[in-house]
N, CA, C and O atoms as a CHARMM CRD file, in Angstrom:
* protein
*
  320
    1    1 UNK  N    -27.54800   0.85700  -3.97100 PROA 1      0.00000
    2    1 UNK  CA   -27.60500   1.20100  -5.38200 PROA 1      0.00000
    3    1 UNK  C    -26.36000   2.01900  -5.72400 PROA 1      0.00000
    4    1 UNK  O    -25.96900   2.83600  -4.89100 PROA 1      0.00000
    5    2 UNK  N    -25.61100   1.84800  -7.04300 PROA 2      0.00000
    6    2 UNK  CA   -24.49900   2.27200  -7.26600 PROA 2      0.00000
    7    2 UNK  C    -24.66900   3.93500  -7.63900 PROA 2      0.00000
    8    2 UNK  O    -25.74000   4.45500  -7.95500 PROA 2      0.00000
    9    3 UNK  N    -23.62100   4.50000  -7.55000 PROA 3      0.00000
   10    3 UNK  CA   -24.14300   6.47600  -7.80800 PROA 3      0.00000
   11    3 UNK  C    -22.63400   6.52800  -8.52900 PROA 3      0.00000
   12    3 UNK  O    -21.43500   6.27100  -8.42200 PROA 3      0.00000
   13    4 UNK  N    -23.77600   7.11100  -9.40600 PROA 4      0.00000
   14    4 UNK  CA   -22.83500   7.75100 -10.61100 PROA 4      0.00000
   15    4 UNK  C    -22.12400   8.97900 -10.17100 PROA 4      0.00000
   16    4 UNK  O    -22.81200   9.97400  -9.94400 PROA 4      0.00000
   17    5 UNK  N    -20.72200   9.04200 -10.00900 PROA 5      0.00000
   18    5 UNK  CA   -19.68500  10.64200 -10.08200 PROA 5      0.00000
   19    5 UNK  C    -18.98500  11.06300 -11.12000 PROA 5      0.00000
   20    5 UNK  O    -18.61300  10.28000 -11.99400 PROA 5      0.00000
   21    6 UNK  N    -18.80600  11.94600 -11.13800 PROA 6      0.00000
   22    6 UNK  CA   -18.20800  12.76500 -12.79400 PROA 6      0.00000
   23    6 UNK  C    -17.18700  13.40000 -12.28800 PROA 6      0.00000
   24    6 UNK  O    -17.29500  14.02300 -11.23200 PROA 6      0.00000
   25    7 UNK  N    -15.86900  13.31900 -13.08500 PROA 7      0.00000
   26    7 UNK  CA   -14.42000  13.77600 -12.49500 PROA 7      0.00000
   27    7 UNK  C    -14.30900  14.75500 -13.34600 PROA 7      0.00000
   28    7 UNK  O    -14.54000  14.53000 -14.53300 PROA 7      0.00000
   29    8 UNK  N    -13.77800  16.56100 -12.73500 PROA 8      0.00000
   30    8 UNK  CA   -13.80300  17.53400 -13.77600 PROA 8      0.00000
   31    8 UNK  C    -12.22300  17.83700 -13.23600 PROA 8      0.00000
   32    8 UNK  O    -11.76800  17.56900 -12.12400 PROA 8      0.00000
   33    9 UNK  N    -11.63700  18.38100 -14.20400 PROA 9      0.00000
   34    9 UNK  CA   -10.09200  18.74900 -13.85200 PROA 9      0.00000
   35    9 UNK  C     -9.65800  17.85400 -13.74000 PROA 9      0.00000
   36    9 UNK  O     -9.34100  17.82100 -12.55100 PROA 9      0.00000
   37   10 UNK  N     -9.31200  16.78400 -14.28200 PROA 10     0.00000
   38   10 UNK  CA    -8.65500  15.32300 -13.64600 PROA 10     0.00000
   39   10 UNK  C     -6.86700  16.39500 -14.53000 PROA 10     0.00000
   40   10 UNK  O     -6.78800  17.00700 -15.59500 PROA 10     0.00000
   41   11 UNK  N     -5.64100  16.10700 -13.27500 PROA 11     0.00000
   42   11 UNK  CA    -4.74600  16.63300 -14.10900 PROA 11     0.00000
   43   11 UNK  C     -4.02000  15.73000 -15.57800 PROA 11     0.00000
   44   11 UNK  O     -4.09600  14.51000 -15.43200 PROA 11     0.00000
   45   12 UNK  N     -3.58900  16.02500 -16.44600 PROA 12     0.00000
   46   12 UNK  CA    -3.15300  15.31100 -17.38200 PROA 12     0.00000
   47   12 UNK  C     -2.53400  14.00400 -16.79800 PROA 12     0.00000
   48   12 UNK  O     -2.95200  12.86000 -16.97600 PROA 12     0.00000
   49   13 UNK  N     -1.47200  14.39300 -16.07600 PROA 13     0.00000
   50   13 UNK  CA    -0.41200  13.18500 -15.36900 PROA 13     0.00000
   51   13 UNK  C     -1.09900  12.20800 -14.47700 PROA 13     0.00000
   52   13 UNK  O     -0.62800  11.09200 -14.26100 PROA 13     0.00000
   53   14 UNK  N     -2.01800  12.56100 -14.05400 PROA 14     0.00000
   54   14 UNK  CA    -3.03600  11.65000 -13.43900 PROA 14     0.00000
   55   14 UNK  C     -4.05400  10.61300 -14.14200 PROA 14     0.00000
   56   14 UNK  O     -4.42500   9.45800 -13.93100 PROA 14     0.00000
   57   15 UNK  N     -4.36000  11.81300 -15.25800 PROA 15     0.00000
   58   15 UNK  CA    -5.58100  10.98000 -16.03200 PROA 15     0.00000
   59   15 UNK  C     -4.65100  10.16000 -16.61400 PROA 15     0.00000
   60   15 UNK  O     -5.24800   9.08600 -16.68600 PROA 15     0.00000
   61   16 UNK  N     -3.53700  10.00200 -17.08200 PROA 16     0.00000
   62   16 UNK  CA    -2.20300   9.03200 -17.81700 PROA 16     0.00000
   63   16 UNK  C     -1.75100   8.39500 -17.11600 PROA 16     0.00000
   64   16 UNK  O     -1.79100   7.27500 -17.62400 PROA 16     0.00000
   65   17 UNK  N     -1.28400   8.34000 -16.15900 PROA 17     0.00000
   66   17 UNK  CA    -1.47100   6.97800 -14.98400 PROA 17     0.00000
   67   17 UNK  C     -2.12000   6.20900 -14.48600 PROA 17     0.00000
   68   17 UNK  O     -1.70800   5.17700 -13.95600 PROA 17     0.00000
   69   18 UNK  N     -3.63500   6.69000 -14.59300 PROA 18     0.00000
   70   18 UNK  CA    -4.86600   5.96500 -14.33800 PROA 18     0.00000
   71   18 UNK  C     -5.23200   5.22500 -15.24400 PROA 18     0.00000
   72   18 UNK  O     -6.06200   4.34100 -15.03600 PROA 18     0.00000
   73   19 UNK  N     -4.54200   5.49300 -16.74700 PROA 19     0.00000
   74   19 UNK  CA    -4.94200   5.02700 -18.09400 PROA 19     0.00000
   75   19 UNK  C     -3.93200   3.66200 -18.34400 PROA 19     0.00000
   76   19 UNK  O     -4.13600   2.64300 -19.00400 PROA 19     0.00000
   77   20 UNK  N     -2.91800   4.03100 -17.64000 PROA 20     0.00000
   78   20 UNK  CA    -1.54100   2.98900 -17.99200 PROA 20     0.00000
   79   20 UNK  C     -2.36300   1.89400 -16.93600 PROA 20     0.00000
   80   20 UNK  O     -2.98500   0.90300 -17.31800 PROA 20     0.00000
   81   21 UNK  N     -2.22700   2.26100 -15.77700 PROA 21     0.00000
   82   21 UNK  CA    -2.78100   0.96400 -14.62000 PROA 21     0.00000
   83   21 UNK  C     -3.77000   0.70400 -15.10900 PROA 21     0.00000
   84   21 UNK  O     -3.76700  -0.43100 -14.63400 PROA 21     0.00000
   85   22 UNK  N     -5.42100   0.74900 -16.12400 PROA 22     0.00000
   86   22 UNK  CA    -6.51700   0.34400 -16.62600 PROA 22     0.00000
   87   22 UNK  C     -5.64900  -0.56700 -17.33000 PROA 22     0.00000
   88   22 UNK  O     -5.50600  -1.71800 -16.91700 PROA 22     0.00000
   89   23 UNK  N     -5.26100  -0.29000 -18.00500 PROA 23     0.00000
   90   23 UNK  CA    -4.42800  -1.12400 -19.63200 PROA 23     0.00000
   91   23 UNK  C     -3.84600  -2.22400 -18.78100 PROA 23     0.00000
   92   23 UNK  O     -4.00500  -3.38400 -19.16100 PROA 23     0.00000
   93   24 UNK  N     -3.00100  -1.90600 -17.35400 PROA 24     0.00000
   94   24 UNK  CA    -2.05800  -2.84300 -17.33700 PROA 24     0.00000
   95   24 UNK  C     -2.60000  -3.77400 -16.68900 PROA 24     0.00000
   96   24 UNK  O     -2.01300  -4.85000 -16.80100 PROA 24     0.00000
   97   25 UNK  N     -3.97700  -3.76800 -15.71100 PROA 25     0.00000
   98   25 UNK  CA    -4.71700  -4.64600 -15.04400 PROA 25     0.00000
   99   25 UNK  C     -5.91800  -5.18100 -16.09800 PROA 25     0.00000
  100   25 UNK  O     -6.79400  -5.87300 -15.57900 PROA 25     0.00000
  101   26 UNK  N     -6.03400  -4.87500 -17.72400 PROA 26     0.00000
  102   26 UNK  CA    -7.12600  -4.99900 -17.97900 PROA 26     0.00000
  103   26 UNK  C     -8.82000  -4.52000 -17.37600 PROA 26     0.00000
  104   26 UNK  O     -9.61600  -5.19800 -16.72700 PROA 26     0.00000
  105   27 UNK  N     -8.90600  -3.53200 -17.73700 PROA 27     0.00000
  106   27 UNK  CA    -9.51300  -2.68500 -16.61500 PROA 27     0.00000
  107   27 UNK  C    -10.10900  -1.63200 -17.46900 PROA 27     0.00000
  108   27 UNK  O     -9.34400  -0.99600 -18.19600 PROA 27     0.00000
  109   28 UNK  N    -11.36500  -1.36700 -17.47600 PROA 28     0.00000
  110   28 UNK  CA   -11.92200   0.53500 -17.83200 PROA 28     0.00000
  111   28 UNK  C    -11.17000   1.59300 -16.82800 PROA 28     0.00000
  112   28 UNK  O    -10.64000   1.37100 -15.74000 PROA 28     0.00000
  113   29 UNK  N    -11.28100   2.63200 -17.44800 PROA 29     0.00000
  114   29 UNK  CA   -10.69400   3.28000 -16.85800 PROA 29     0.00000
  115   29 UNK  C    -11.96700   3.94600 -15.54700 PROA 29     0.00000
  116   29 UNK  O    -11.65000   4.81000 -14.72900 PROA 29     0.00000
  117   30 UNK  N    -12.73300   3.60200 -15.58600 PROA 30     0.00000
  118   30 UNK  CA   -13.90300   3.55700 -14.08900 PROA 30     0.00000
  119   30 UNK  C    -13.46700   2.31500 -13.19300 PROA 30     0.00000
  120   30 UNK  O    -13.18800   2.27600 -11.99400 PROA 30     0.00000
  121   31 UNK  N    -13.50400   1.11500 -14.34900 PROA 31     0.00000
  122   31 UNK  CA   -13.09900   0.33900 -12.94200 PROA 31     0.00000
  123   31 UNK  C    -11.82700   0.92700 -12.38000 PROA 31     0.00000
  124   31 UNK  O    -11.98400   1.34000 -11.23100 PROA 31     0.00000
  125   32 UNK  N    -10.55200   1.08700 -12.89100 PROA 32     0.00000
  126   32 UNK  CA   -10.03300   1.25000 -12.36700 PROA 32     0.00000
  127   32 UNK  C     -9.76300   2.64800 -11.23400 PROA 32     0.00000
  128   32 UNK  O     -9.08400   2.70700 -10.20800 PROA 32     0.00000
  129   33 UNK  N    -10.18700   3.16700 -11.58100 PROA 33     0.00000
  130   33 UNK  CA   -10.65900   4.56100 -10.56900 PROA 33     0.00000
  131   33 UNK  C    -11.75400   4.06400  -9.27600 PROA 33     0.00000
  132   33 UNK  O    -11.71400   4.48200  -8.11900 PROA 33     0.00000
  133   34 UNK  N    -12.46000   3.33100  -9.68900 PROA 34     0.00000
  134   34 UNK  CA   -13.04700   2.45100  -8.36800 PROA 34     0.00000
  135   34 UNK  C    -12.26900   1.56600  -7.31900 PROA 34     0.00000
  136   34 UNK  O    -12.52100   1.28700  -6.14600 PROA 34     0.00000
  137   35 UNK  N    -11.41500   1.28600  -8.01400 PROA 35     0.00000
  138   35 UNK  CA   -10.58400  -0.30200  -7.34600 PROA 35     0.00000
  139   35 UNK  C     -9.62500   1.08900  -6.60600 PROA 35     0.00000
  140   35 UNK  O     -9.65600   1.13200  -5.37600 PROA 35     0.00000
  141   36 UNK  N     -8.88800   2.07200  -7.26400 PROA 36     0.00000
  142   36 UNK  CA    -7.98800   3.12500  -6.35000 PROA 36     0.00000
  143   36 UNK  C     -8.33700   3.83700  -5.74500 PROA 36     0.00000
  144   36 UNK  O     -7.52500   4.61900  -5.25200 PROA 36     0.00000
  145   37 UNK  N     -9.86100   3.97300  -5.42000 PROA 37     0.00000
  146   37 UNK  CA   -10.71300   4.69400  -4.60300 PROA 37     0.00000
  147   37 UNK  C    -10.79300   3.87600  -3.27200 PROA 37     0.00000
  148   37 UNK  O    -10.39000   4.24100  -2.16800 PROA 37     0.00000
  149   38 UNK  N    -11.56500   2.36700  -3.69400 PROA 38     0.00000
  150   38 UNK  CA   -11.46700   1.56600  -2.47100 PROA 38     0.00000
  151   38 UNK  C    -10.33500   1.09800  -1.68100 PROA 38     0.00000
  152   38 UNK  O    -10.40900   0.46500  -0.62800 PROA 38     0.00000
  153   39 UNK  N     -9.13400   1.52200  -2.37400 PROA 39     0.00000
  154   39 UNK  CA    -7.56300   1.23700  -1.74500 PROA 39     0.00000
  155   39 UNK  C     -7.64000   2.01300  -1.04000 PROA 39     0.00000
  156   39 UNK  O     -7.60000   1.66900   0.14100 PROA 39     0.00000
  157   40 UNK  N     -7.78400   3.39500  -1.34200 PROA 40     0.00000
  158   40 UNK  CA    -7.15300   3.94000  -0.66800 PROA 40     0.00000
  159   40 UNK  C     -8.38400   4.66900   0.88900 PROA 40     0.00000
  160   40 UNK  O     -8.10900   5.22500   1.95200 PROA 40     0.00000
  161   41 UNK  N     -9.50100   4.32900   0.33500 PROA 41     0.00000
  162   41 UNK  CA   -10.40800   4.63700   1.70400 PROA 41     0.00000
  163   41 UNK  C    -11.13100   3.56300   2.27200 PROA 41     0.00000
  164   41 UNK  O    -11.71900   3.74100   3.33900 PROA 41     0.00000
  165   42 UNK  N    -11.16500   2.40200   1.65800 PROA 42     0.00000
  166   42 UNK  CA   -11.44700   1.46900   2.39800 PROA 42     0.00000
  167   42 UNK  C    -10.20300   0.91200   3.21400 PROA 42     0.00000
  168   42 UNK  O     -9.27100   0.46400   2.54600 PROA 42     0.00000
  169   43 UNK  N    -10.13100   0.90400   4.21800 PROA 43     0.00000
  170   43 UNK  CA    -9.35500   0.13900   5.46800 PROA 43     0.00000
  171   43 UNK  C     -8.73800  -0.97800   5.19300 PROA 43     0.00000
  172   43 UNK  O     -9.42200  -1.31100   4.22500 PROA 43     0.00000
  173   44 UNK  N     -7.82900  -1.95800   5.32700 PROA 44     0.00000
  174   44 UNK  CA    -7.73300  -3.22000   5.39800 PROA 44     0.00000
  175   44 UNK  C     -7.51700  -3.80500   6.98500 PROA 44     0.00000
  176   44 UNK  O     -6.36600  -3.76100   7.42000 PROA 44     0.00000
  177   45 UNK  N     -8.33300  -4.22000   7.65100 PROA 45     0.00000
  178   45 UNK  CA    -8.32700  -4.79400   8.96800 PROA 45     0.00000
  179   45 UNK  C     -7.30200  -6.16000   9.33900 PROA 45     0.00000
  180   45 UNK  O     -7.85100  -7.25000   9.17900 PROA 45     0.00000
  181   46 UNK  N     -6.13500  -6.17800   9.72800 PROA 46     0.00000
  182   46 UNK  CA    -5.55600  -7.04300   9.81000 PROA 46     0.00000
  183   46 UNK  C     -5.73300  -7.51700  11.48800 PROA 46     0.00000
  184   46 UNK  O     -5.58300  -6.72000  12.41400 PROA 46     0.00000
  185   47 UNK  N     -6.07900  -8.96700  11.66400 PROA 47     0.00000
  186   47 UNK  CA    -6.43700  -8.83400  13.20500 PROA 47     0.00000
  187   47 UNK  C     -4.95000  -9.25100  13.74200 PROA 47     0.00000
  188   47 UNK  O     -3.96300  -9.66200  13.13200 PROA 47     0.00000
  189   48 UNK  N     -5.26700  -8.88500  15.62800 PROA 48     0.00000
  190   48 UNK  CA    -3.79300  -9.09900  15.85800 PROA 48     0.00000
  191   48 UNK  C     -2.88300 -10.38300  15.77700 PROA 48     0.00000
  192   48 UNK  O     -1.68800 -10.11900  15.64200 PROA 48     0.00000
  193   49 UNK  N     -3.20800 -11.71900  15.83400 PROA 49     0.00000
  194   49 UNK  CA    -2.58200 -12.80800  15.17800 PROA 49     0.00000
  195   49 UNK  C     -2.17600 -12.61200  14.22700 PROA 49     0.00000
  196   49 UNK  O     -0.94600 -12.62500  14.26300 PROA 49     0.00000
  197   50 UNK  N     -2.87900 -12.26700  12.58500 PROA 50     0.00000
  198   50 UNK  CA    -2.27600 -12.08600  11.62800 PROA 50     0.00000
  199   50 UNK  C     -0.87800 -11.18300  11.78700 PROA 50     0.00000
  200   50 UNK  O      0.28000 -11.43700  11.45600 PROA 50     0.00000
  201   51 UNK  N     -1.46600 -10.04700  12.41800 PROA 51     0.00000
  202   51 UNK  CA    -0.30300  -9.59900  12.63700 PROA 51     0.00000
  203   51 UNK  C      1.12000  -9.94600  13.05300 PROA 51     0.00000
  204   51 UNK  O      2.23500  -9.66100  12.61500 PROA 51     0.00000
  205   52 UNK  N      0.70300 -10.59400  13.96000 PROA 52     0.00000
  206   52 UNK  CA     2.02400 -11.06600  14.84400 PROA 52     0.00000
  207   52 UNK  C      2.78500 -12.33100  13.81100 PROA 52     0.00000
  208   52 UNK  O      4.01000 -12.44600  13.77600 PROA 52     0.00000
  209   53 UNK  N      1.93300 -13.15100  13.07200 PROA 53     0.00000
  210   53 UNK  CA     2.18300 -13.78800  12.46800 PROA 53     0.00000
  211   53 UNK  C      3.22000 -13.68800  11.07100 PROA 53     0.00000
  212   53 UNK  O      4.17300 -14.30100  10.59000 PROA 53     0.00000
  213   54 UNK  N      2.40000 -12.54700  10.78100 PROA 54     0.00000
  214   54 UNK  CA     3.42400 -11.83700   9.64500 PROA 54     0.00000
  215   54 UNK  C      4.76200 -11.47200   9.87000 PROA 54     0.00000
  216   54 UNK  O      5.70400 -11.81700   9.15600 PROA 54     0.00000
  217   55 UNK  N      4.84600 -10.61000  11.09700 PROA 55     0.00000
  218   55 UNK  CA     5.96900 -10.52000  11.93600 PROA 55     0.00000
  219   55 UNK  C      7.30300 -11.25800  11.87800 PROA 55     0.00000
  220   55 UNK  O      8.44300 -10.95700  11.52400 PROA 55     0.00000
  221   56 UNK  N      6.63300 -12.47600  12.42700 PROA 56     0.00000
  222   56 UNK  CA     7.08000 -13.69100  12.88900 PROA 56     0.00000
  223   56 UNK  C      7.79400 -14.15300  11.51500 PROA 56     0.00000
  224   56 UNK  O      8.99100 -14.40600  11.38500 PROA 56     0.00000
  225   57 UNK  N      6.79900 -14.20600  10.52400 PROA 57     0.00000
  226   57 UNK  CA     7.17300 -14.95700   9.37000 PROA 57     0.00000
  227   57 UNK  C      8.33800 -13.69200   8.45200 PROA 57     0.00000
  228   57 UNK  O      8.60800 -14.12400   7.33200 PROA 57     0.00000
  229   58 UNK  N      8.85200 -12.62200   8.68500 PROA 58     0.00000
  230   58 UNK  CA     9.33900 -11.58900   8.38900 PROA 58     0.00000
  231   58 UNK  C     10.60700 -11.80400   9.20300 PROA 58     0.00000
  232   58 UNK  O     11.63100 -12.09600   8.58700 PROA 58     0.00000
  233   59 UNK  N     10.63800 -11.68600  10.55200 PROA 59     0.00000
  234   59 UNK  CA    11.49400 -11.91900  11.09300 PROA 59     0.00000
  235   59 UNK  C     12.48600 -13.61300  10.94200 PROA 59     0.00000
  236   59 UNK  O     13.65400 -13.58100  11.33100 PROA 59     0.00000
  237   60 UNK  N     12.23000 -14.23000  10.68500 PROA 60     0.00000
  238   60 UNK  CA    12.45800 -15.74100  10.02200 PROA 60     0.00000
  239   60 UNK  C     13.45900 -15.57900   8.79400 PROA 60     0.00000
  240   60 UNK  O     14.60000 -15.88800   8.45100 PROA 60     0.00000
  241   61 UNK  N     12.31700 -14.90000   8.34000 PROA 61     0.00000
  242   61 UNK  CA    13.40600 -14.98800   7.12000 PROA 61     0.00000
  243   61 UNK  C     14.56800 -13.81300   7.12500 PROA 61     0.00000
  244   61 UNK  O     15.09100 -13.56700   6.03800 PROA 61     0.00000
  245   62 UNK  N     14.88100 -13.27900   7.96700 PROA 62     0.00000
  246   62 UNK  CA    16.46000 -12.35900   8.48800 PROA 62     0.00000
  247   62 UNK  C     17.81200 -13.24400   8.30200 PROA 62     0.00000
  248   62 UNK  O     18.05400 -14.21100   9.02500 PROA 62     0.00000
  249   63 UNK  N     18.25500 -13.01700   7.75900 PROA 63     0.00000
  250   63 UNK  CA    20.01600 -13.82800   7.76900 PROA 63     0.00000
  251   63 UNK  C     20.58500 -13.61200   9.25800 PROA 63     0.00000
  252   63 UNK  O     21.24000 -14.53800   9.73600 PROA 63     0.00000
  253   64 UNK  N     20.33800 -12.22600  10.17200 PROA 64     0.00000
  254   64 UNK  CA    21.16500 -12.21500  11.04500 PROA 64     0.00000
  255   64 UNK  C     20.26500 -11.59400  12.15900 PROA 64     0.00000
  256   64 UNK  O     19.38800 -10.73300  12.22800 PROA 64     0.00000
  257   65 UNK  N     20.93300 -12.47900  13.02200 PROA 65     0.00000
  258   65 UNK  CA    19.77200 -12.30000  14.41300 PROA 65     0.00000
  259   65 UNK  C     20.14900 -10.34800  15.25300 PROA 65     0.00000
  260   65 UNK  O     21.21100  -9.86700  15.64900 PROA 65     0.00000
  261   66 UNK  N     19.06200  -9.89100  15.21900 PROA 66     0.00000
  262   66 UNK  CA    18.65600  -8.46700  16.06600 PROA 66     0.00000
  263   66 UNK  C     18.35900  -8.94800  17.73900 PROA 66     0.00000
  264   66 UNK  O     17.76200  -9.88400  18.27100 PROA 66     0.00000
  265   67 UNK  N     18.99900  -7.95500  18.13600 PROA 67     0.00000
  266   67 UNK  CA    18.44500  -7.80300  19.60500 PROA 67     0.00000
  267   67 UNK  C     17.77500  -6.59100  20.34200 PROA 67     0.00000
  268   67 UNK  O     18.82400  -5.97300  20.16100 PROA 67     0.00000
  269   68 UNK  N     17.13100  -5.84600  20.88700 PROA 68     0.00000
  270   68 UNK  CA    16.83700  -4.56700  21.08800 PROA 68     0.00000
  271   68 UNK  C     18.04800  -3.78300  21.17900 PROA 68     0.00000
  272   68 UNK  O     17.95800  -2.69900  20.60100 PROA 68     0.00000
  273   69 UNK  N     19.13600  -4.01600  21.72900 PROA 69     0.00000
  274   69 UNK  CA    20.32700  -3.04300  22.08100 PROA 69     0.00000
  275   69 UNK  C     20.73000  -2.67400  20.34300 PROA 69     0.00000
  276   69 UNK  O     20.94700  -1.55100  19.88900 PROA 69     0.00000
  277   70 UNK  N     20.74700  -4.18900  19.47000 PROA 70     0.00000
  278   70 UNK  CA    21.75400  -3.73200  18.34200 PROA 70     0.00000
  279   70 UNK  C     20.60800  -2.73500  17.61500 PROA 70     0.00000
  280   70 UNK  O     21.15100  -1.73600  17.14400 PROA 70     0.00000
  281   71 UNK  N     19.61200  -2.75900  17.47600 PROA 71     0.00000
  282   71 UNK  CA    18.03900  -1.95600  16.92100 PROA 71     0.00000
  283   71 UNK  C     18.19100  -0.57300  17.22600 PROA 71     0.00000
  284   71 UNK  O     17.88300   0.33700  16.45700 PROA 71     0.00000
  285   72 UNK  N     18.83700  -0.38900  18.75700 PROA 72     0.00000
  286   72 UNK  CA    18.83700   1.10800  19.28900 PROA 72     0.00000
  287   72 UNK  C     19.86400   1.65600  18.42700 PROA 72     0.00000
  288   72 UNK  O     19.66600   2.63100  17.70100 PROA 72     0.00000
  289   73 UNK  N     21.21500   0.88500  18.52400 PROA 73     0.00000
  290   73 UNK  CA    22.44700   1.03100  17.63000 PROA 73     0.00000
  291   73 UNK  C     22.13900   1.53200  16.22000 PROA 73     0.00000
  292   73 UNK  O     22.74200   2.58000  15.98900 PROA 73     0.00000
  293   74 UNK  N     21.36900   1.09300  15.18800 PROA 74     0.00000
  294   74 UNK  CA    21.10400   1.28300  14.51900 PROA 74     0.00000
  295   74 UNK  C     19.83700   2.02400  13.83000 PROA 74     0.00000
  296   74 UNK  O     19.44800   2.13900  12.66700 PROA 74     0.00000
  297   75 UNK  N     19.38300   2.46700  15.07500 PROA 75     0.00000
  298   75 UNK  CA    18.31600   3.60400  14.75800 PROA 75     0.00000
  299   75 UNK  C     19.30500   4.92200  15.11000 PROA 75     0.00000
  300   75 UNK  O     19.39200   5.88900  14.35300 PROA 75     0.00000
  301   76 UNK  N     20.00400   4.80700  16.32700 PROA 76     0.00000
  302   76 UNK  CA    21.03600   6.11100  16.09700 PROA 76     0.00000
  303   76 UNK  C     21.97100   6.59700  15.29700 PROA 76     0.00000
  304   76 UNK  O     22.39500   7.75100  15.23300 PROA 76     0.00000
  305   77 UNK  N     22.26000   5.69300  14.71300 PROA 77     0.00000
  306   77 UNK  CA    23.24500   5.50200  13.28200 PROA 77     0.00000
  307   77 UNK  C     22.83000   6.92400  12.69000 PROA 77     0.00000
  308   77 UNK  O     21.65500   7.29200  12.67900 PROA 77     0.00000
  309   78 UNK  N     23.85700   7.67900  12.20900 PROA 78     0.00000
  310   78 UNK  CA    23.23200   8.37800  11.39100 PROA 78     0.00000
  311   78 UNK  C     22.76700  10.03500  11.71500 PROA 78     0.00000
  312   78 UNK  O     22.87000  10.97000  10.92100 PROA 78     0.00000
  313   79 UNK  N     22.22800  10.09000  13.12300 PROA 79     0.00000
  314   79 UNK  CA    21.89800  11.09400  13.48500 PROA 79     0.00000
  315   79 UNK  C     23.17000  11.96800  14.70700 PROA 79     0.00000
  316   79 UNK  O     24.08300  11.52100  15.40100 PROA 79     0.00000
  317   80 UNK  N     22.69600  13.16300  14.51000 PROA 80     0.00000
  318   80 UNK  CA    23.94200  14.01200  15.03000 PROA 80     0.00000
  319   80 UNK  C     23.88300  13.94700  16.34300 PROA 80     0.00000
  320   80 UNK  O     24.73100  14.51800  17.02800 PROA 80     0.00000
């Protein structure tokens, strides 16, 4: 059964961002406080195929081929 919550102090800049994303998804401004509630504490379970898959399909589309050595190269980049 669904349970009713009541938001006190919502800050201005918040309650106005929550109002723009309602408007911009077509949305109450509950649904939309529901839908950014379940983002952000409900989980998204990606299993490990997908994973690797995504990867895969990420790495593909690179113009220029990486190797672990050039990766190290370029994670040190930068630091003292």
């Amino acid at each position: 059964m669904p349970t009713t919550l009541t938001l006190k102090n919502i800050p201005d800049d918040v309650y106005e961002q929550l109002k723009v994303a309602a408007e911009m998804h077509r949305r109450s401004l509950n649904s939309e406080a529901i839908v950014c509630l379940e983002t952000v504490l409900t989980p998204t379970k990606i299993n490990p195929a997908e994973r690797l898959a995504r990867a895969r399909q990420l790495r593909a589309g690179l113009s220029a081929e990486f190797c672990a050595r050039d990766i190290d190269a370029l994670k040190k980049q930068g630091r003292p």
